[in-house]
N, C-alpha and C positions, 0 to 999 in steps of 0.2 A: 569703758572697761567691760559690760555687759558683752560689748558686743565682741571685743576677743575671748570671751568665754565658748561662744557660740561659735565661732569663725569654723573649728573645726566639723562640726557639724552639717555646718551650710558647705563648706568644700565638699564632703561627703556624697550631700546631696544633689551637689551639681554634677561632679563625678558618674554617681548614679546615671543620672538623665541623661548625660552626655552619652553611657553604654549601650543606656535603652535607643536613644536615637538611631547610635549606629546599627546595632542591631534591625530595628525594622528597616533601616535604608538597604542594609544587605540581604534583608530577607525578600524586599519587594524588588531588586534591582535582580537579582539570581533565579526568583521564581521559577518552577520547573515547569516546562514542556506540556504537562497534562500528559492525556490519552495518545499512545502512540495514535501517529496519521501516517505514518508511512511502514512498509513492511518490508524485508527481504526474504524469497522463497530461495532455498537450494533446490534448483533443478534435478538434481539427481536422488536429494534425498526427501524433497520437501518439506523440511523442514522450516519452520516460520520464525524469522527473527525480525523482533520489535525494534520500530527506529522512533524512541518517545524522548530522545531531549534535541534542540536546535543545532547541535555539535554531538557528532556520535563517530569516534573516531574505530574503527577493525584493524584487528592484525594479530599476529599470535601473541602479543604480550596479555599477560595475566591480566593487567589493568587499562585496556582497551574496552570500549563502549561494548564490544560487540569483538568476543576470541575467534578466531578462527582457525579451523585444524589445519590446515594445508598445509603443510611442509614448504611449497613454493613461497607462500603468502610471505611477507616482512614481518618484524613486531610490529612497526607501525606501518601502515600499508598506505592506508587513505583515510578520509573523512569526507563522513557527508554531512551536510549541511542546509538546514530551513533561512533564506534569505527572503526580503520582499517582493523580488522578482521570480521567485521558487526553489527548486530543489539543486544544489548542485554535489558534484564527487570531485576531489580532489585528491589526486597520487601524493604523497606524501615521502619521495625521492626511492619508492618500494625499486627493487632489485628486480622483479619480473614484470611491473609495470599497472595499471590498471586498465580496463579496457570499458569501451562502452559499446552496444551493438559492435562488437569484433572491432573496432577501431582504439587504438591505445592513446589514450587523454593526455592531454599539453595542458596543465594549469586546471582552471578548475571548469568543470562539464554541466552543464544542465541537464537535471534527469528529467525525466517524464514518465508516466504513470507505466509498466508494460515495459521499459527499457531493459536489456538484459548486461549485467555486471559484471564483468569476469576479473576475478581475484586467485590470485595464487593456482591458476586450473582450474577452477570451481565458476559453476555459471551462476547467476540469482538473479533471478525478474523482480525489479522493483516496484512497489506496488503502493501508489497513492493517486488514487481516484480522483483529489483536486488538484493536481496536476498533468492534466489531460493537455494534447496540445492543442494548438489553436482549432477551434469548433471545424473552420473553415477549412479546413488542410485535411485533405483522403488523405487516410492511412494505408496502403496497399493491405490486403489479409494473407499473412503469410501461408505458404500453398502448404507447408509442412505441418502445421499443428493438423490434428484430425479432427478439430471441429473450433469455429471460431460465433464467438456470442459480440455482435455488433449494436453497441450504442445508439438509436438512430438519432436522438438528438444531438451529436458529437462527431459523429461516423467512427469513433473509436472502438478498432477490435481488442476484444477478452481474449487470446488465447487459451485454447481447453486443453491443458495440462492431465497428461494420466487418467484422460479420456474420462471427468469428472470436475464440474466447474458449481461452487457455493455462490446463490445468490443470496444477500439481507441485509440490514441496520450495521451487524458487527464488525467490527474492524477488524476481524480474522476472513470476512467469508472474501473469495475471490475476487466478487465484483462487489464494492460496496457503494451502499446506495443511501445518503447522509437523508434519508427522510423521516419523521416520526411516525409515517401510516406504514412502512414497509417491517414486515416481522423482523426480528436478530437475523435470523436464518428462512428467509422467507420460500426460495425455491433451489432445488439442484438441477441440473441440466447434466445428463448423466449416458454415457455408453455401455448398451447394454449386448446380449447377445442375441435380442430381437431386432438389436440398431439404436436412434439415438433415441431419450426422452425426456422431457422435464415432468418434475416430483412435484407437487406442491406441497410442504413442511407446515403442515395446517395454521396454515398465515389464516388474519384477520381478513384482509382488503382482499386476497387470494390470487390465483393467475390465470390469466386467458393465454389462449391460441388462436391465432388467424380471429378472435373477435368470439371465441369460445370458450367458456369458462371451465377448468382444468376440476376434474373430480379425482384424487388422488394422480396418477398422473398418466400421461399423454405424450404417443407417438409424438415425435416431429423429425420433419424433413428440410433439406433446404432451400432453404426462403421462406419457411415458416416465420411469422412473426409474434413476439414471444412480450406479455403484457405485465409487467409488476406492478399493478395499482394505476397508476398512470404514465408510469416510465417507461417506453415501447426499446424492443432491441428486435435483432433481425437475426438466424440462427444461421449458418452455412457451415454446410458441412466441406471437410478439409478435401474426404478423399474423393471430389468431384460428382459423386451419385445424384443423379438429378431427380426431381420431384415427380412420385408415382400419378401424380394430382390431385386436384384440390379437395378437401371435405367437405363433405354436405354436409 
């Protein structure tokens, strides 16, 4: 008898638990994305949009990851997506199509770091530094950017966008570079009306040139080679001008 006294109590209790559990299964099974790792640049406008959960769907509807103004764009256009073999874009049956480097996607695309998007008219270089392609595989450097910042342990080129490229830690700056010794915003590489030069943004570890340490900042020409800490990159410039020579 006692114990149908109590019966409703202990149902209660179980009830309870049962909530709690589902609760942390849901919360640990949906966990979010973290820090964006990937970025979309509008080439036209430069504007920077965050790509921080593993599905991030664009398109002009209100309740898409990521709106887009474009008139041409769908409400739902595409999705991109974090899988374990990496980045891919999928059209999502869009009206004017998706495109990756000017070719328009069948199914779903593998991105790569530096790939350009074209949605709805609108171009956007995507932008995640661990997804670079294969180390072994030249990248040609396109003859059209006016200044190209090359990886050497990679061979992968930065294009210099609006003749101004961020190097650092942050996952805003252009090239990012995932190490604890490199500043947020460690150096710019910047065209100027003398030509080109890198800044150095009074990093700790600091920057060299050609094996020279950068005191606020420094001429460079191409084939200059350009040092963050111990990450070496190679600078060429786009519009062909060849190197006045070397520095003493």
């Amino acid at each position: 008898m006692k114990l149908l006294l109590y019966l409703p109590q202990i149902l209660l209790c179980l009830v309870a638990i049962f909530i709690i559990v589902r609760c942390f299964v849901s919360l640990f099974s949906m966990r979010p994305a973290g820090k964006p790792k990937a970025v979309l640049i509008n080439k036209q406008s430069g504007k920077k949009l965050a790509i921080s959960t593993y599905e991030t769907s664009l398109g002009r509807a209100k309740n898409s990851d990521i709106q887009l103004a474009s008139s041409l764009a769908s409400r739902s256009h595409a999705v991109i997506s974090r899988r374990k073999k990496g980045w891919f874009i999928t059209d999502t049956e869009s009206k004017a199509g998706t495109f990756v480097n000017g070719e328009q996607t069948e199914g779903a695309v593998r991105l790569y770091h530096g790939d350009t998007i074209t949605i709805g008219g609108v171009d956007y270089t995507f932008i995640a530094p661990h997804a670079s392609r294969d180390e072994n595989a030249a990248v040609p450097v396109s003859q059209e950017a006016r200044g190209t910042l090359i990886n050497l342990a990679t061979n992968y080129p930065y294009q210099i966008q609006g003749g101004k490229l961020t190097i650092g830690r942050n996952e805003n700056c252009d090239v990012v570079i995932e190490d604890i010794t490199v500043s947020r915003l460690h150096a710019v590489v910047q065209y100027t009306d003398e030509g080109w030069v890198v800044a150095d943004n009074d990093s700790k570890a600091g920057v060299g040139v050609n094996g020279y340490r950068v005191h606020g900042s420094e001429p460079i020409e191409d084939g200059d080679k350009i040092m963050i800490n111990t990450h070496l990159f190679m600078f060429r410039d786009g519009s062909g001008v060849q190197r006045r020579g070397a520095r003493g």
